[in-house]
C-alpha positions in Angstrom: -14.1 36.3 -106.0 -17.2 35.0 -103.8 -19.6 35.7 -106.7 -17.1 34.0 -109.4 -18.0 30.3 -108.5 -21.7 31.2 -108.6 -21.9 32.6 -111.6 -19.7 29.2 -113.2 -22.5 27.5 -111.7 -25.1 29.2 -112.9 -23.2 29.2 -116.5 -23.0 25.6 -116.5 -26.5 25.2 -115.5 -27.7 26.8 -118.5 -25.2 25.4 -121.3 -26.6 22.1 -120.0 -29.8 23.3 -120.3 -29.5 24.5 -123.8 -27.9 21.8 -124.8 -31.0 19.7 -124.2 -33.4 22.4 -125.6 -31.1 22.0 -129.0 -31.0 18.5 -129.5 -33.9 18.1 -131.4 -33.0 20.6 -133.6 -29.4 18.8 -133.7 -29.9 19.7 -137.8 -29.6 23.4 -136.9 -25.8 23.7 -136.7 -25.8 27.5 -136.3 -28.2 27.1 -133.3 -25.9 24.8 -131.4 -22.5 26.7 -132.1 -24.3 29.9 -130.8 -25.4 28.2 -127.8 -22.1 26.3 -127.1 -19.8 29.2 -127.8 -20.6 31.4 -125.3 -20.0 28.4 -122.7 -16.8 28.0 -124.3 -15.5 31.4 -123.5 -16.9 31.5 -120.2 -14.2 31.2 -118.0 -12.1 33.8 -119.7 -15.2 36.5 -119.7 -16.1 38.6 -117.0 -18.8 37.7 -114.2 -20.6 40.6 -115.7 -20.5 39.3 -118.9 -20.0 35.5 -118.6 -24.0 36.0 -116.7 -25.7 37.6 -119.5 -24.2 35.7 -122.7 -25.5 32.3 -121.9 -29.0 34.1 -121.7 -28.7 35.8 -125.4 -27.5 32.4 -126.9 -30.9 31.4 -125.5 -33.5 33.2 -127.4 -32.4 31.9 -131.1 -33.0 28.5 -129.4 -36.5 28.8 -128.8 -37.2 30.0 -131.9 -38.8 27.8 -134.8 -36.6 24.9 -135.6 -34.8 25.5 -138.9 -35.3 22.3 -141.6 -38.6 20.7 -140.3 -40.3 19.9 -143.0 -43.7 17.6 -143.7 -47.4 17.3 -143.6 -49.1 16.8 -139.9 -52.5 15.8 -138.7 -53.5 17.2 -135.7 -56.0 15.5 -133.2 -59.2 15.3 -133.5 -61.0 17.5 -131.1 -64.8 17.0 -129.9 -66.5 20.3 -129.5 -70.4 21.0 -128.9 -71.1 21.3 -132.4 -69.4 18.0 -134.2 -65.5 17.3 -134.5 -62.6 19.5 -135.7 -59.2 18.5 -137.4 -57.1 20.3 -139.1 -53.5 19.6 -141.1 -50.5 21.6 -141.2 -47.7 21.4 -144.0 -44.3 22.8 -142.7 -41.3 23.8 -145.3 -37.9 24.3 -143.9 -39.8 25.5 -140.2 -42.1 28.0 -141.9 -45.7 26.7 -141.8 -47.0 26.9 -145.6 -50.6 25.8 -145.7 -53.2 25.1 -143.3 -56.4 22.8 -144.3 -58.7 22.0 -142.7 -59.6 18.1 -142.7 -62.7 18.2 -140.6 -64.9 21.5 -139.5 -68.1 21.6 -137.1 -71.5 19.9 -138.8 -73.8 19.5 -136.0 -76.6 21.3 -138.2 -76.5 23.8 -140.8 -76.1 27.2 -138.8 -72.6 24.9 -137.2 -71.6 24.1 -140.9 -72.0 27.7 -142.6 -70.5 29.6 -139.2 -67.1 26.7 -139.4 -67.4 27.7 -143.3 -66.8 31.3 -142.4 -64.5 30.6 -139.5 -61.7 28.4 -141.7 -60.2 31.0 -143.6 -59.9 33.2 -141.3 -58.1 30.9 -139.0 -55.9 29.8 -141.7 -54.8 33.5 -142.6 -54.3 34.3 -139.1 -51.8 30.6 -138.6 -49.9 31.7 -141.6 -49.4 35.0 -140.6 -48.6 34.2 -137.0 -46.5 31.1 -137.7 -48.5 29.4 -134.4 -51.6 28.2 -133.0 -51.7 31.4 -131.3 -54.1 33.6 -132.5 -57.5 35.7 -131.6 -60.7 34.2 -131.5 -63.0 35.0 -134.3 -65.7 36.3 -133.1 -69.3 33.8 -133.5 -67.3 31.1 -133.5 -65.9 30.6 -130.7 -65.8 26.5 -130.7 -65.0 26.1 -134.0 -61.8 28.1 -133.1 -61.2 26.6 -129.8 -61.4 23.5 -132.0 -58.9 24.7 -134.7 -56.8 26.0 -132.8 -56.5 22.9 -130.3 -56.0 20.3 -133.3 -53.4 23.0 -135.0 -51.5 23.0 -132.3 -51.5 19.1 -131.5 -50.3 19.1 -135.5 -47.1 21.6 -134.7 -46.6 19.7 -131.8 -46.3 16.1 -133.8 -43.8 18.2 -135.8 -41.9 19.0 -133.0 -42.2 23.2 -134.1 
């Protein structure tokens, strides 16, 4: 019985926090009923139980939001060899394209390694669904670049 108060707590605790983590994605109805239902049956579920539902409803939460959707510039970012920016264009919380609006043009070698960098940086977004992805190797601040304005882009969408 000691245990049963704690574990209300601790259940509480994390349907509040949930609840924050979901309103942005308010649009996401399926997301929100997971994450309030097992709250809901909390008090008629065992300690055992009640402990470990709250943090399954969890991990569909931090997941991409369902239904963003749009076009977003990222920052740009100052590296050693001339400015990077990229855009991001997000369907329904899947990132769809990648362009890049600004690459590294310092001098020529900056220009034709950023030329060889892009795609491969795009590929590796799409295929990831992030900003978090491997260097590619030789171009280490045009990627550092990318990589910083892509994710100031997904984070202007919220994804």
């Amino acid at each position: 019985m000691v245990g049963a108060p704690a574990a209300e707590s601790l259940q509480a605790t994390l349907a509040s926090a949930t609840t924050a983590t979901t309103t942005p994605a308010a649009s996401t109805t399926p997301a929100a009923t997971s994450a309030t239902t097992p709250s809901a049956t909390t008090p008629t579920a065992g300690t055992g139980e009640a402990a470990q539902a709250p943090a399954a409803a969890t991990a569909p939460v931090a997941a991409t939001p369902a239904g963003v959707t749009g076009t977003f510039d990222g920052s740009v970012v100052q590296t050693r060899f001339g400015n990077v920016q990229v855009s991001v264009t997000i369907d329904n919380g899947t990132i769809t394209e990648v362009s890049a609006l600004h690459l590294t043009d310092h001098d020529p070698r900056s220009v034709a390694i950023s030329n060889q960098a892009a795609p491969i940086l795009r590929s590796e977004v799409l295929t990831a669904q992030s900003a978090q992805v491997q260097n590619v190797s030789g171009a280490t601040y045009t990627t550092a670049g990318y990589l910083q304005s892509m994710q100031a882009a997904l984070d202007a969408a919220q994804f």
